[in-house]
C-alpha positions, -999 to 999 in steps of 0.1 A, spaced: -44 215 54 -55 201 17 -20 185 7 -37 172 -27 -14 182 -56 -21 195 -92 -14 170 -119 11 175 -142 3 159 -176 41 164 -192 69 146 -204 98 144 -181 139 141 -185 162 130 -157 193 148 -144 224 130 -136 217 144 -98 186 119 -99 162 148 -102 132 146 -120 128 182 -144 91 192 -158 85 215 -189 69 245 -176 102 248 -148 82 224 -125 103 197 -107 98 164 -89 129 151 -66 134 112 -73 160 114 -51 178 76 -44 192 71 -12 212 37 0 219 19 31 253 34 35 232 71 44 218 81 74 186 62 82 150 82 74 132 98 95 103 74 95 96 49 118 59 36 111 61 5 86 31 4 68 21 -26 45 -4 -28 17 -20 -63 9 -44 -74 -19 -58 -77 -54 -59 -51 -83 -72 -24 -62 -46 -20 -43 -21 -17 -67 -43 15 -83 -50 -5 -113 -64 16 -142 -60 49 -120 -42 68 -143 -25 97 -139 -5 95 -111 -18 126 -91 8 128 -60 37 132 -80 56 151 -51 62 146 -15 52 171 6 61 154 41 88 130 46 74 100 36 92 71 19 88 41 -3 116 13 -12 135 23 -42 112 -1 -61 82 25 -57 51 22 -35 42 -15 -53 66 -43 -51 74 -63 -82 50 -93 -89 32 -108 -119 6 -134 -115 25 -160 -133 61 -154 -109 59 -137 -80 93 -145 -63 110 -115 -82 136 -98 -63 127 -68 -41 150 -37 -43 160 -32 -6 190 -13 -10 176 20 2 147 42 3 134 77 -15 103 103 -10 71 84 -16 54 95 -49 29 74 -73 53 61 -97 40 26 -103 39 17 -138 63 49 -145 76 46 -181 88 66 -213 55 83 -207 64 95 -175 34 100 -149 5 99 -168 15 61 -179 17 57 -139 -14 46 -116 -23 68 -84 -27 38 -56 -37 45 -19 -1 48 -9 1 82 -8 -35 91 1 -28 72 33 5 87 47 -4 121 37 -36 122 49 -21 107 84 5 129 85 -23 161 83 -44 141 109 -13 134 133 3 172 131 38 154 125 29 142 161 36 104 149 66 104 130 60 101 90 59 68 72 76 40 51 50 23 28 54 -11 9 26 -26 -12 25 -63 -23 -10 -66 -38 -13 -86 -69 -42 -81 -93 -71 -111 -91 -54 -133 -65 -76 -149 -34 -66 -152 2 -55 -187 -9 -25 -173 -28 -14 -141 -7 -17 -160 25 10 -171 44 21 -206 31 2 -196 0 -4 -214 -33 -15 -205 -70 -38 -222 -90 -14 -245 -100 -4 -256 -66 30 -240 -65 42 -217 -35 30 -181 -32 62 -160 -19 41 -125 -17 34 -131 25 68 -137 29 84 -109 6 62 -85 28 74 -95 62 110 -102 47 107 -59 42 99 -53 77 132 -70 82 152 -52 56 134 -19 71 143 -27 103 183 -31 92 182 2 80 159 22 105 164 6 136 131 18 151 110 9 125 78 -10 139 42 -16 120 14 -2 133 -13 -15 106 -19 -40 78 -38 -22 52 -56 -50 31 -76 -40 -1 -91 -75 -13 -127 -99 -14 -132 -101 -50 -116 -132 -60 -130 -145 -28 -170 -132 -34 -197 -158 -21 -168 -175 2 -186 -180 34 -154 -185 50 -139 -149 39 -149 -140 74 -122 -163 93 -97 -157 67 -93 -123 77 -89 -132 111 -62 -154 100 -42 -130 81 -41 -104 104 -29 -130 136 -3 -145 111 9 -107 100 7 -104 135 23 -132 149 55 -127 119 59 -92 121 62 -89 163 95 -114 161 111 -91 141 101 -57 156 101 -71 189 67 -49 193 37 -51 216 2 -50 211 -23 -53 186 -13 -52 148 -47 -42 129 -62 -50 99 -77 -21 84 -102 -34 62 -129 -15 37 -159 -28 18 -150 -54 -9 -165 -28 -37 -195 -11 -44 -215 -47 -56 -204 -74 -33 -221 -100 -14 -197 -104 15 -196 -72 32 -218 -84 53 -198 -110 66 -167 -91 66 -185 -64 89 -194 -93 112 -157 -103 112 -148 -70 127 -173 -73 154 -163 -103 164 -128 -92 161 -127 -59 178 -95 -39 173 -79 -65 152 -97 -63 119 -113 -29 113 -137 -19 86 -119 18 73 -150 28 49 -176 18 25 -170 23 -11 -204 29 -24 -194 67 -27 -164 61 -48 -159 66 -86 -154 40 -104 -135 32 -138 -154 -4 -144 -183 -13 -128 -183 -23 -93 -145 -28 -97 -116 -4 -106 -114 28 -89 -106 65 -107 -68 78 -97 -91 103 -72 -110 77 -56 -76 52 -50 -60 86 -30 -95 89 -16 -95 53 -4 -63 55 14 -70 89 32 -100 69 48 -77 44 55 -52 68 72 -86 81 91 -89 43 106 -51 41 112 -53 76 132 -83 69 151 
């Protein structure tokens, strides 16, 4: 089944149902939904970590501008809020809606929005699974040019100041949790390395970040076994690969290498991904999270 949508290049106006109309009598539900409704459907917790490429930057248009499954995101869209300057913004937990790539959404509608790997993953898992393992909830708390040093947990910026994007993430397994009950988190879904390039401890800092996601997240959930990180090659011109395929061997079943991205398209060299290639990264992804 090929769940990839058409994109719709159009200006959009809202209903006061929450509906999102089309010209051309095409329509996309934005439906919100609060704590006080019944809890979703899904019940695997999936959360995105990383630098610019996992947020989708530059992939504009948004292609998955529908759900097709039942797959959610927060109310805030598939990317929590952060800038690079403040990243203790406040998350919108207050309920949940179908997971489309609105990040970046504006006047403009979709095409001023970025495709990430969000969507690539769950629907692409969802095709893999036959509806076998429940649908998803996704969360992403990348933040463009950031190292390990500032997204890990107990992290810092530059300027020696506390880094709140590892705790925001586990704090929305907790808020999940409050409002699906069975929510647990089968994966960690890191796209990152750059900032860190020619670190020749990149290696043991993955290691680290999945035992700590690890170690956080199975105190909420109250889940067993092993909480991967699914891992892919840092981009298509980096030294560290190498390492970080040594990292998984070492490692076995606890960081996992999803795909290289040699074969991807990319926007700027080496770097930023096309909107195609971000969906096409997370459908490998979802590959590693079903195998």
């Amino acid at each position: 089944m090929d769940y990839h949508l058409l994109t719709l290049f159009l200006f959009i106006t809202s209903t006061a149902s929450g509906q999102i109309v089309l010209s051309g009598n095409a329509s996309i539900t934005q439906n919100v939904y609060l704590q006080s409704q019944p809890p979703p459907q899904a019940t695997n917790y999936e959360i995105v970590v990383g630098q610019s490429l996992a947020t989708g930057s530059l992939g504009f248009p948004a292609l998955s501008t529908n759900q097709p499954y039942s797959n959610i995101m927060w109310n805030q869209g598939p990317v929590a809020p952060n800038d690079q300057i403040q990243d203790n913004l406040a998350d919108d937990f207050s309920g949940w809606r179908p997971l489309v790539e609105n990040h970046g959404y504006d006047q403009n509608g979709f095409a001023d929005a970025v495709e990430t790997m969000c969507s690539g993953f769950c629907n692409q898992l969802h095709v893999f699974a036959n509806g076998t393992m429940g649908d998803s909830w996704i969360t992403d708390y990348g933040v463009g040019g950031e190292c390990y040093s500032y997204l890990m947990k107990n992290g810092t910026n530059a300027s020696g100041q506390p880094s709140y994007v590892y705790s925001r993430s586990v704090a929305s397994v907790s808020a999940a949790r409050n409002i699906q009950s069975r929510i647990f988190v089968p994966a960690i879904l890191a796209v990152h390395g750059e900032c860190d390039s020619g670190s020749v401890l990149y290696s043991s800092y993955m290691a680290r970040w999945q035992s700590d996601y690890q170690t956080d997240i199975k105190t909420i959930t109250g889940q067993s076994g092993t909480i991967p990180l699914i891992h892919s090659q840092i981009d298509n011109t980096d030294t560290e690969t190498g390492s970080l395929l040594a990292c998984a061997e070492t490692n076995k079943g606890t960081v996992v290498i999803a795909c290289p991205k040699y074969m991807l398209t990319y926007v700027t060299a080496g770097t930023h991904l096309t909107n195609f290639s971000y969906r096409t990264l997370g459908e490998y992804n979802g590959y590693a999270r079903w195998e």
